[in-house]
C-alpha positions in Angstrom: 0.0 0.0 0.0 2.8 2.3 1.1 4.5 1.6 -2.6 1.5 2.4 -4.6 1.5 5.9 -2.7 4.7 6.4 -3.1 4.2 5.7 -7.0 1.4 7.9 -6.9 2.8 10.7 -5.3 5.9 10.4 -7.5 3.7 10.5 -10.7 1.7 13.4 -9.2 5.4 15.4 -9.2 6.1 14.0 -12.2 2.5 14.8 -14.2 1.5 17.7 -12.3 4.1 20.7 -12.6 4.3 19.5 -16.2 0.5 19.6 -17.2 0.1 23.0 -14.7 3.3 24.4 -17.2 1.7 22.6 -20.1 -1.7 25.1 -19.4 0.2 28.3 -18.2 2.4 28.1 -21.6 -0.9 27.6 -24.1 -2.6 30.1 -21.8 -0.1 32.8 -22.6 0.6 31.8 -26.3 -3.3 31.9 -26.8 -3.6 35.3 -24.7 -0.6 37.0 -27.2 -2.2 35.6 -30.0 -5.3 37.0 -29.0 -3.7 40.8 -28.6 -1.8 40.6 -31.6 -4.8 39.6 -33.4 -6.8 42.7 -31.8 -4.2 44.7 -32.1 -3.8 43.5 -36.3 -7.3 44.5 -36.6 -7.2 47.1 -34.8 -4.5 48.7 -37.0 -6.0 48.3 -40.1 -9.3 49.1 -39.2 -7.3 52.7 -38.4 -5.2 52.5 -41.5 -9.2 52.0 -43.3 -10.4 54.8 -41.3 -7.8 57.5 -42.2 -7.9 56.3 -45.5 -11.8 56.9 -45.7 -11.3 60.1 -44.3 -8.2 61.1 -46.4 -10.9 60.2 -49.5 -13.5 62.3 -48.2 -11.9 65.4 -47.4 -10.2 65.2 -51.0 -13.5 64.7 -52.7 -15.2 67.3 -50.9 -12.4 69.6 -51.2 -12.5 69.3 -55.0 -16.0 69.7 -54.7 -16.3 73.0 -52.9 -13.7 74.5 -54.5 -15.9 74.2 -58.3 -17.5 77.2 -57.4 -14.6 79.3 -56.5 -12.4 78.0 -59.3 -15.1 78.8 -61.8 -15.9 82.3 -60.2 -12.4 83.1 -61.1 -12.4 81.5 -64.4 -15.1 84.5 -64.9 -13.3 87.6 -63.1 -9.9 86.5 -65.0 -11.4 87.1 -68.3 -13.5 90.0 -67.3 -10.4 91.6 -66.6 -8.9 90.8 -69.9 -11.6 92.1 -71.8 -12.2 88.8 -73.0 -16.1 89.0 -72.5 -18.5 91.7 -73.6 -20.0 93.0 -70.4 -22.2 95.8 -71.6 -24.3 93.1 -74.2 -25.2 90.6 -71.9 -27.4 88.6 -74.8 -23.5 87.9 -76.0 -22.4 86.2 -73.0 -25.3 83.4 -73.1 -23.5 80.7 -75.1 -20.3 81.6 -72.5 -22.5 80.5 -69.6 -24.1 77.9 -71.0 -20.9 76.4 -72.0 -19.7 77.0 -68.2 -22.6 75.1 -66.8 -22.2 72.5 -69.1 -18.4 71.3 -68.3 -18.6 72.1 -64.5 -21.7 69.2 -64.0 -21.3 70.0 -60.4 -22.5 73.5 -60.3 -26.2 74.1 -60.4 -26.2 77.6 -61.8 -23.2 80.1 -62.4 -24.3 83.8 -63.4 -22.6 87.0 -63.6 -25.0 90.2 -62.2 -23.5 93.3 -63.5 -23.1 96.5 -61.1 -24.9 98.4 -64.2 -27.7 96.1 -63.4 -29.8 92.9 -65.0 -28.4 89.2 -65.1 -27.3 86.3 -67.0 -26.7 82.6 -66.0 -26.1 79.6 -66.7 -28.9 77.1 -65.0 -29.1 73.5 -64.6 -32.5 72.5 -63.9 -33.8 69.2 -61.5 -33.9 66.9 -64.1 -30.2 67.9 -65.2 -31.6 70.1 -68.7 -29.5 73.5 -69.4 -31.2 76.5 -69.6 -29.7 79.9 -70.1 -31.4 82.9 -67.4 -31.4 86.3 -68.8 -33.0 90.2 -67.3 -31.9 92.7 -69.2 -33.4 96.0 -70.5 -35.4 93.7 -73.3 -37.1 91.9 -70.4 -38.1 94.4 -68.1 -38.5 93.3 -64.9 -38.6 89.8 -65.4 -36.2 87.0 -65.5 -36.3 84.6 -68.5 -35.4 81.1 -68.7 -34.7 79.8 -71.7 -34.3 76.0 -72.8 -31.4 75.6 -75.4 -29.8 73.5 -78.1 -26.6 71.5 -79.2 -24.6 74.8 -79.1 -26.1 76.8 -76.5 -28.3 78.9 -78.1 -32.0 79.5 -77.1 -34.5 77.8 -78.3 -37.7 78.4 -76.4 -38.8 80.5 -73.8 -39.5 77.4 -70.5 -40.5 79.9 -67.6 -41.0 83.5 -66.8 -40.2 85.0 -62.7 -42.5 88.2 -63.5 -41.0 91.4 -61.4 -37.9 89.7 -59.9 -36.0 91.7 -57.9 -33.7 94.2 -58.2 -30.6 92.2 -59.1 -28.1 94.8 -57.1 -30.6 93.6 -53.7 -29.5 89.3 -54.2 -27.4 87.9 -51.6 -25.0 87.3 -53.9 -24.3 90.8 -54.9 -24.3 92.2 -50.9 -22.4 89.6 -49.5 -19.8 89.6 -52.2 -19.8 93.5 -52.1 -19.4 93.9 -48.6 -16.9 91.4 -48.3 -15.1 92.8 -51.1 -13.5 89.2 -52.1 -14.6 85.6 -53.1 -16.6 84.6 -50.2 -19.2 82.0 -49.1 -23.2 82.5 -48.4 -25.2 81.0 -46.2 -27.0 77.6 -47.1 -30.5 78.3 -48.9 -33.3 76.7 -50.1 -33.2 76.8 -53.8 -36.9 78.3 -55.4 -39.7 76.2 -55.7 -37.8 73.0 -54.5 -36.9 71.3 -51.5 -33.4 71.1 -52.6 -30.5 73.2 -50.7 -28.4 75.0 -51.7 -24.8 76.9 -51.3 -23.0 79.4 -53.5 -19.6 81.1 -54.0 -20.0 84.9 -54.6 -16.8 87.1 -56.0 -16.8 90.8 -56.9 -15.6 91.6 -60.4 -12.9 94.1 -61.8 -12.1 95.7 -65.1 -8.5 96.0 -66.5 -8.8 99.5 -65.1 -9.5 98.0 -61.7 -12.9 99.4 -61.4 -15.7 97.1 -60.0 -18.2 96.2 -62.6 -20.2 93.5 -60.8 -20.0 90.3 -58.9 -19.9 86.3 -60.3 -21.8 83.6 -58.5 -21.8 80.1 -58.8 -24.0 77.7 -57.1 -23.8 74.1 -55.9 -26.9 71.5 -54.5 -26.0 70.0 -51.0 -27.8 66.7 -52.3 -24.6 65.8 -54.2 -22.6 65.5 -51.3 -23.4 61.7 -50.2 
């Protein structure tokens, strides 16, 4: 009896210290492959993160800068004499053209510090119209739906006594602040869409101010 307990106790310091090491060891190796597992993951879901963000702040920075970019596209070749101001009938194809290869912007118009208005418009269902008041239309701002090339084809609406094109936020926030600038987030007319625009007062060759360029973009891009 005394021999088996001695055998027993002998295989007991044999077994036991081995099997407790046995358990301690794949207890730790499970444990540090366990953190560096969370710690894998937890590096590239980081390294996914920035990325995401790097991505997004490119693609809206692009975005938001159309409006400027194109604003000064417009006061660069006003101050060149490259566009006729004083006939602004002439500068309908230039607009059209403008809203047509910048297919973010929702309307771009220039609203001269003699008075009136012409623009470029992009209507909801993604048409191109050209927007004109001038002395030939009163009071009124026309829209006009367009060909091919730019040119008008028919008259599409009619905004009877618009305002007085010297009192749009465009034209007081950009003349007050006396450089390209930002306005406040609207609701663009008859629509639920909103909107933002870039506004950016305008200067002959001579340095004089002769009105104020303002493009526009729809918040409902930015997904």
């Amino acid at each position: 009896m005394t021999n088996v307990k001695r055998k027993l106790s002998l295989r007991a310091v044999l077994v036991v210290p081995f099997v407790l090491l046995l358990v301690v060891v794949v207890s730790v190796i499970g444990w540090l492959s366990l953190r560096n597992e969370y710690v894998a993951v937890n590096e590239v879901t980081t390294h996914l993160r920035r990325e995401v963000a790097n991505r997004i702040e490119q693609r809206l920075g692009t975005y938001l800068e159309t409006p400027h970019r194109v604003n000064q596209i417009n006061a660069d070749a006003i101050a060149l004499d490259l566009l006729n101001i004083q006939d602004l009938r002439s500068l309908q194809p230039y607009y059209w053209r403008q809203i047509k290869e910048f297919n973010t912007i929702s309307r771009t118009m220039f609203i001269p510090q003699a008075g009136g208005l012409v623009a470029g418009h992009r209507t909801e269902n993604g048409s191109l119209q050209i927007a004109i008041l001038d002395q030939s239309t009163g009071n009124d701002l026309y829209f006009y739906d367009t060909d091919a090339q730019g040119n008008p084809t028919q008259l599409a609406q009619v905004r009877r006594n618009f305002v007085d094109t010297h009192r749009l936020p465009s034209y007081q926030t950009a003349t007050k602040a006396g450089k390209p600038t930002w306005l406040d987030v609207f609701q663009r007319v008859g629509t639920l869409e909103m909107t933002i625009s870039a506004a950016q007062p305008l200067y002959d060759r001579q340095k004089n101010f002769v009105g104020v360029a303002a493009s526009f973009l729809d918040l409902d891009q930015i997904s």
